[in-house]
Structures are given as C-alpha cells and as structure tokens.
C-alpha positions as CSV (number, residue, x, y, z in Angstrom):
1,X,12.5,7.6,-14.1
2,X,11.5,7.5,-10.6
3,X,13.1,7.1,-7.8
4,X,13.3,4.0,-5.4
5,X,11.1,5.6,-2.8
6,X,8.1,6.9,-4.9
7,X,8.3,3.2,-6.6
8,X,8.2,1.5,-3.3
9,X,5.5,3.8,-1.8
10,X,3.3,3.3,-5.0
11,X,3.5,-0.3,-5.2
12,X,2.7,0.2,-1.2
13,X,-0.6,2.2,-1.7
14,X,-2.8,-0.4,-3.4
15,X,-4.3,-2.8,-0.2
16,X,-4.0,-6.1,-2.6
17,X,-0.2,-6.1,-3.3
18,X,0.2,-4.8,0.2
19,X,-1.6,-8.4,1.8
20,X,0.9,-10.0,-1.5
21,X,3.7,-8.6,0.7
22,X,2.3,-9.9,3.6
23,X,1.7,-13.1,2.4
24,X,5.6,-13.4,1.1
25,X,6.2,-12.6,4.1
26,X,5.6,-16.0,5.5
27,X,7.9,-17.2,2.6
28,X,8.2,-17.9,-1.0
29,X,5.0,-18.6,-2.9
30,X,3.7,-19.1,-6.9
31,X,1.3,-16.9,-8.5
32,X,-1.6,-18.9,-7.5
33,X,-1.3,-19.1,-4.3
34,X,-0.8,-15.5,-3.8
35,X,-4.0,-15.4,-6.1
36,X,-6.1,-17.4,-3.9
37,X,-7.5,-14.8,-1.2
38,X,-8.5,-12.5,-4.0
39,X,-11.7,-12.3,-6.6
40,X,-9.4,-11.3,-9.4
41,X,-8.5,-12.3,-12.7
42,X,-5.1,-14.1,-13.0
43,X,-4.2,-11.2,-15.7
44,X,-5.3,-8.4,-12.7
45,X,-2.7,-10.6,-10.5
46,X,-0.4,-10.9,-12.8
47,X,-0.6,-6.5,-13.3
48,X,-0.3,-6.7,-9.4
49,X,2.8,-8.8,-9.5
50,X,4.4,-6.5,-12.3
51,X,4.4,-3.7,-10.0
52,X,5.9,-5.3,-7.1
53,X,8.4,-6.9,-9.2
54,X,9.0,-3.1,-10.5
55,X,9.4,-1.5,-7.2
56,X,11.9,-4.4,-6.1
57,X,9.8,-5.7,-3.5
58,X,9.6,-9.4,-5.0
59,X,11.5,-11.5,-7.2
60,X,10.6,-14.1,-9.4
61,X,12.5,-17.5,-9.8
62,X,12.2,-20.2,-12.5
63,X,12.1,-23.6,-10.9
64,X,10.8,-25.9,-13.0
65,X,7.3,-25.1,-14.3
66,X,6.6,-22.7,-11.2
67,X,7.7,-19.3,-10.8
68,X,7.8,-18.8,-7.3
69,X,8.0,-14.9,-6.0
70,X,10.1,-14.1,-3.0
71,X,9.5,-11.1,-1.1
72,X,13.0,-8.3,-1.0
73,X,13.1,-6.4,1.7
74,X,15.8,-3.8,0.7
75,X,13.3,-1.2,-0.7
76,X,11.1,-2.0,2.6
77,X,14.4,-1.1,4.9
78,X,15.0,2.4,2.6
79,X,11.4,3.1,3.0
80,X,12.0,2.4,7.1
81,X,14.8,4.3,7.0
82,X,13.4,7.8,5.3
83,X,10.1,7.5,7.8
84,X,12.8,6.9,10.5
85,X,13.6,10.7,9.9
86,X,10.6,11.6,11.0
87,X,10.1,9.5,13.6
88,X,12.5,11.3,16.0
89,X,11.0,14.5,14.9
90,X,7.2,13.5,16.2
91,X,8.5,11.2,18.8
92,X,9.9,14.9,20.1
93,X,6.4,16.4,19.6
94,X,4.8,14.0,21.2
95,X,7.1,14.4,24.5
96,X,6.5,18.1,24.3
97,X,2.6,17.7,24.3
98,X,2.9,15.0,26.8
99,X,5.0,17.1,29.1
100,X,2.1,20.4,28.1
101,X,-0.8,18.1,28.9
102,X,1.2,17.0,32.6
103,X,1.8,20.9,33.3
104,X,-2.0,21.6,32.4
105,X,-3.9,18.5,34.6
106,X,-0.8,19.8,37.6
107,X,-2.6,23.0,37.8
108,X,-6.2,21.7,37.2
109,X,-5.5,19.9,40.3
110,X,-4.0,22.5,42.3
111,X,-6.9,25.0,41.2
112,X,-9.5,21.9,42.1
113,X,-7.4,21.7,45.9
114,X,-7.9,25.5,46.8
115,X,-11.8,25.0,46.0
C-alpha cells in the first residue's frame, strides 16, 4: 500500500494528467472535454483518469448520463505542506549565498578602489 504522498507525486509526474489538473482547475469537466487537448485514445484517458481518481486528486460524479470529474485539492495541500519543509531550509541557503556573494562583490570593489 502506498502512502498518500508517493500516490500524489506519481499521479503528478506524468505531464498529461498534470494539464488534466490544470484543466479542473478552472472547474468541473466530463471525460471528453478533458480529452480534447490530447491525441489519445479515450481508453489511454480513461487509464489517465484512473490514476488521478487513485491518488485523490479528482472525483467523479454521476449526473445524469455525464460523469463529470472535479479536481480535490487535499492531497495537493499535503503535498504543499511536506515541500513547505524544505522551503525554509533552502530559503535559508539561499540567504546565506546571497549574503556570501554581497561580502565577495564588497571586496572586489574595495580591491578595484585601491587600483
């Protein structure tokens, strides 16, 4: 069984289901429709839609004769929240280089004055 995070960040690593979550993103919409930018089968879709559904990311609804998949952005706000963790850590790497970089062009321009 795996875990909600390795689920989410599978169903994230394949570009077409990554532009489906974009997509949903704008609001509900049927297979079809999320179909429609791609040159794949409905059945390659449909395997696409699987995974998504999987990983939590979407649900599907019955309404009628239409299925229409809605995007669910609880396994999106987990997957923010274990990247936050790491945010701080390069954010603080980042202010340490820029802070090294400031030090280094300080005395390139000191050295540059006394020439």
């Amino acid at each position: 069984m795996q875990d909600h995070l390795t689920s989410t960040f599978s169903a994230l690593a394949d570009p077409t289901r990554r532009a489906m979550l974009a997509r949903l993103a704008q609001g509900p919409a049927t297979v079809t429709e999320l179909a429609e930018p791609f040159a794949l089968a409905l059945p390659t879709i449909s395997r696409h839609l699987k995974v998504l559904e999987g990983a939590g990311l979407i649900t599907r609804e019955k309404s009628a004769q239409f299925r229409p998949c809605r995007l669910e952005a609880r396994p999106l706000e987990e997957a923010d929240a274990w990247i936050g963790t790491y945010r701080e850590f390069f954010s603080q790497r980042f202010d340490a280089l820029e802070a090294q970089l400031k030090t280094m062009m300080a005395a390139k321009a000191k050295e540059e004055d006394k020439q």
